[in-house]
C-alpha positions in Angstrom: 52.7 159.7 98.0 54.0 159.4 94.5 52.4 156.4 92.9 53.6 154.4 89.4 51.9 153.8 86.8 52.4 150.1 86.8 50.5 150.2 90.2 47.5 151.6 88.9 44.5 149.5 87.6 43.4 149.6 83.8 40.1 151.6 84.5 41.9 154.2 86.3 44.6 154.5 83.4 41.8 155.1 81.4 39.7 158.0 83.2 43.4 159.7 83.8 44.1 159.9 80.0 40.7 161.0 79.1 40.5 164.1 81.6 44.1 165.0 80.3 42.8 165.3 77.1 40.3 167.7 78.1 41.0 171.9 77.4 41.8 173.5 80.8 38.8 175.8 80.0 36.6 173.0 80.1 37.1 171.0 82.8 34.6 167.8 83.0 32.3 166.6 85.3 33.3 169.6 88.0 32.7 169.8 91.1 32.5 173.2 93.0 33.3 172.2 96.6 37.7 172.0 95.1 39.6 174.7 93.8 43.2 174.8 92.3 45.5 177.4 91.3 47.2 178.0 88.2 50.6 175.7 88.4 54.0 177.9 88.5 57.7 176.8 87.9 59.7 177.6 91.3 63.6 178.1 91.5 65.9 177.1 93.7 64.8 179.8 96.3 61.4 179.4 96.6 60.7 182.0 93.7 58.6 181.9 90.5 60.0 181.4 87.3 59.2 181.4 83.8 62.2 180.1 82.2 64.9 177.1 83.3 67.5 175.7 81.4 67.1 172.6 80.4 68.9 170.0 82.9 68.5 172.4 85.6 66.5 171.2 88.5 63.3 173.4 89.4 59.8 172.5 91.2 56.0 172.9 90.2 53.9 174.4 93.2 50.2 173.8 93.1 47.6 175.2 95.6 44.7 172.9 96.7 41.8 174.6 98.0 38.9 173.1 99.4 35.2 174.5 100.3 33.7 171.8 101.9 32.9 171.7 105.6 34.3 168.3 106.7 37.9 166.6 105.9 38.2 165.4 102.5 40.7 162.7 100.6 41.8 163.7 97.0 44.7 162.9 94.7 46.3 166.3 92.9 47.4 165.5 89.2 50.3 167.5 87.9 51.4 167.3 83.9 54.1 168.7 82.5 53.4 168.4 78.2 55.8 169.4 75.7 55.3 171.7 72.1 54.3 168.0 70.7 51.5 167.7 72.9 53.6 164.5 74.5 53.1 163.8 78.3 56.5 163.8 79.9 55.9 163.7 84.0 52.6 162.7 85.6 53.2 163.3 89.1 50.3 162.5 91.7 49.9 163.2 95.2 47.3 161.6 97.7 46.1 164.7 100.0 43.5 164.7 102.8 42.3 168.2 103.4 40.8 169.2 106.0 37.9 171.9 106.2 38.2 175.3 104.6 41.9 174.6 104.0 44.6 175.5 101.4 47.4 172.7 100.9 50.4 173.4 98.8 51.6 170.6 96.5 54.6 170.5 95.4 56.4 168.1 92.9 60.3 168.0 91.2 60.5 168.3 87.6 63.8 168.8 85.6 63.4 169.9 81.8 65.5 167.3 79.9 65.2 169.5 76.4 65.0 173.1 75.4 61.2 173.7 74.5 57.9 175.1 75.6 56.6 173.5 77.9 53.0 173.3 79.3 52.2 172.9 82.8 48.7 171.3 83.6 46.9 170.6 87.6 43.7 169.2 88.8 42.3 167.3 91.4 39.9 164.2 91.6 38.2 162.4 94.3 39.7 158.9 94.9 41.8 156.0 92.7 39.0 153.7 92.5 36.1 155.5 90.9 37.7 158.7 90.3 35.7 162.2 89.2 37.2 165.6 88.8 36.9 167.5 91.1 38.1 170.7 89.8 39.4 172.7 86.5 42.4 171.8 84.6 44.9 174.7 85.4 47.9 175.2 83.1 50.5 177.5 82.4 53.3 178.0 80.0 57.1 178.1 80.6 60.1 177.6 78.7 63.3 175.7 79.1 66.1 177.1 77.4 69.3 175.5 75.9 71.3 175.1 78.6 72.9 176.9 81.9 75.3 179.0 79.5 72.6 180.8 77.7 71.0 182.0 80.6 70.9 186.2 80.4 72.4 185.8 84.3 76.3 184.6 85.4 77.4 182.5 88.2 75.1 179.4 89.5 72.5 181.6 92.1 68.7 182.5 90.9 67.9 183.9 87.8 64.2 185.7 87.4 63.4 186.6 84.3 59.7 188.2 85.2 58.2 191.6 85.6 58.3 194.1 88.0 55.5 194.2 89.7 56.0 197.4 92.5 58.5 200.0 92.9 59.4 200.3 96.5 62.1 202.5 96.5 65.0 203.9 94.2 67.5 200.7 95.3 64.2 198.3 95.9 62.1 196.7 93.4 59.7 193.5 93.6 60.0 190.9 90.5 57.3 188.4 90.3 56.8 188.9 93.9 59.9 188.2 94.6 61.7 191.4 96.6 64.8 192.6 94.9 67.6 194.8 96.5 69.8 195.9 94.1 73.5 195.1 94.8 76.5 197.6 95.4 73.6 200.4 95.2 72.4 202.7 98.0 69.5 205.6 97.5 67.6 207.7 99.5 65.5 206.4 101.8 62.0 207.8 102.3 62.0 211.1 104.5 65.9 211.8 103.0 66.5 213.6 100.3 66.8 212.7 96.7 64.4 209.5 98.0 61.2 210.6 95.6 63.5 211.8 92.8 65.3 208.3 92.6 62.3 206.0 93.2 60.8 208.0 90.3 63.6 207.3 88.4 63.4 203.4 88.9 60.2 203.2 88.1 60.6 205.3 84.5 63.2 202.6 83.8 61.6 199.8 85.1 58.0 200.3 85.3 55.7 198.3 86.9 54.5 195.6 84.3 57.9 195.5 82.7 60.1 192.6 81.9 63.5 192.5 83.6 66.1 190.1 84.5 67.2 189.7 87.8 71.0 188.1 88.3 71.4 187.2 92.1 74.6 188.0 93.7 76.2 185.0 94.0 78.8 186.6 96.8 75.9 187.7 98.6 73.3 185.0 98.8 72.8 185.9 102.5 70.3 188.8 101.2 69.1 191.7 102.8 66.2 191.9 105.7 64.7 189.3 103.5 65.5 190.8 100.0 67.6 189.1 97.2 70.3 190.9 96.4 71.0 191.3 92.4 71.4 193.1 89.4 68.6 194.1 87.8 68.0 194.9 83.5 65.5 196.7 82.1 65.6 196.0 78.4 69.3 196.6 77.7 70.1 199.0 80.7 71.4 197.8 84.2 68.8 199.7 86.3 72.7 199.4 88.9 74.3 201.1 86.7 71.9 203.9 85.4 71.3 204.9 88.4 74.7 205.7 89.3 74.8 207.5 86.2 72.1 209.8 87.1 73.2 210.7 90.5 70.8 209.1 92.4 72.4 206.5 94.2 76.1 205.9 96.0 78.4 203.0 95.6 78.9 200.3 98.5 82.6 200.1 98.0 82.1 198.0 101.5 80.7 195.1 99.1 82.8 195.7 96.2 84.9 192.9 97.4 82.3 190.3 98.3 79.5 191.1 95.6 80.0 189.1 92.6 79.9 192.2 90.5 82.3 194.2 91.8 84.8 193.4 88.9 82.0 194.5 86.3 83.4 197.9 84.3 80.2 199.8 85.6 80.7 199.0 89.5 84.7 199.9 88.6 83.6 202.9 86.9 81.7 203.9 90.0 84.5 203.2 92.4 85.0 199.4 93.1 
């Protein structure tokens, strides 16, 4: 439950302010029996994200995990500060967890202004006489202008993030996040050209790499579970390049339906 400030007794105020102010490598007065992972920005489809424009509404997901042995009542802080070091969203969330369990926590937050931003988490026992009960976790994102600078076209997901495995020429995961490339078809394993085009993806984009990932906005059904996008490496469409290279077909089927089927590279490639 999402309490207000105006809610909360003086004494609390206090001990809230003071364990914000202290380093996430620090912590203060820990307790081992909670853990909590690093906070992450989450888009509209359930994926992480490392940049938003401002105005844009996203999420921060939390993980609480507990160690003890019995149930346990805590209340999961979540700060969002900006480049100023000025508190913009404290967000808390009453959570009884029960033994040896992982809760996920979850909490709106829409960037009002381009900046960096810096997410902070941690957990303490009760309101009344409150100790921390785990690390300060943060991480950084970044809000950019606004929707029209965004690398990405049309309204669906954006992932700016890095590929993180190579699962076939046409398949790539981003942040996680499983990628099909639209209007592209390769190989798969056990057919030919399947080795020489996965090789070639992951030269372009190799694992580690930053890309951007443009959903399809005329296909946001996806594919057995995959988002289905245009992916850049750098300054080449990983699409398109492969095309080039011979080691992938067009799916004139989708030229009519995918949102990039007007693009000069799927028209040079037959759309």
């Amino acid at each position: 439950m999402e309490l207000k400030a105006s809610v909360i007794s003086l004494m609390v105020v206090a001990a809230l302010l003071f364990f914000l102010t202290i380093p996430p490598r620090l912590g203060g007065g820990i307790s081992d029996t909670i853990e909590i992972s690093e906070p992450v920005l989450i888009g509209s489809r359930g994926e992480e994200i490392f940049q938003v424009p401002a105005g844009q509404n996203s999420a921060i997901l939390i993980q609480v995990i507990s160690g003890l042995d019995l149930p346990v009542q805590v209340v999961a802080i979540i700060e969002v500060r900006d480049s100023s070091d000025i508190s913009h969203v404290i967000q808390f969330r009453e959570l009884t967890i029960g033994a040896n369990t992982i809760v996920n926590v979850t909490v709106p937050w829409t960037p009002s202004a381009e900046d960096q931003y810096q997410l902070r988490a941690f957990v303490i026992s009760e309101w009344q006489s409150p100790q921390v009960m785990s690390i300060v976790r943060a991480a950084e994102v970044t809000a950019i202008h606004s929707i029209s600078l965004s690398p990405c076209k049309g309204t669906a997901s954006c992932i700016i993030g890095k590929v993180t495995k190579i699962v076939d020429g046409d398949t790539v995961d981003v942040n996680g996040t499983r990628i099909r490339l639209a209007l592209v078809n390769t190989p798969e394993i056990g057919e030919i050209g399947y080795s020489e085009s996965k090789q070639f993806t992951s030269e372009l984009c190799p694992i580690g790499s930053k890309v951007v990932v443009d959903e399809d906005d005329g296909q946001l059904e996806g594919s057995f579970g995959r988002m289905i996008a245009k992916v850049t490496c750098g300054d080449k469409v990983l699409n398109d390049e492969l095309l080039n290279a011979g080691f992938g077909n067009i799916l004139q089927q989708f030229c009519s339906v995918s949102e990039f089927g007007n693009d000069d590279w799927a028209k040079r490639h037959g759309c």
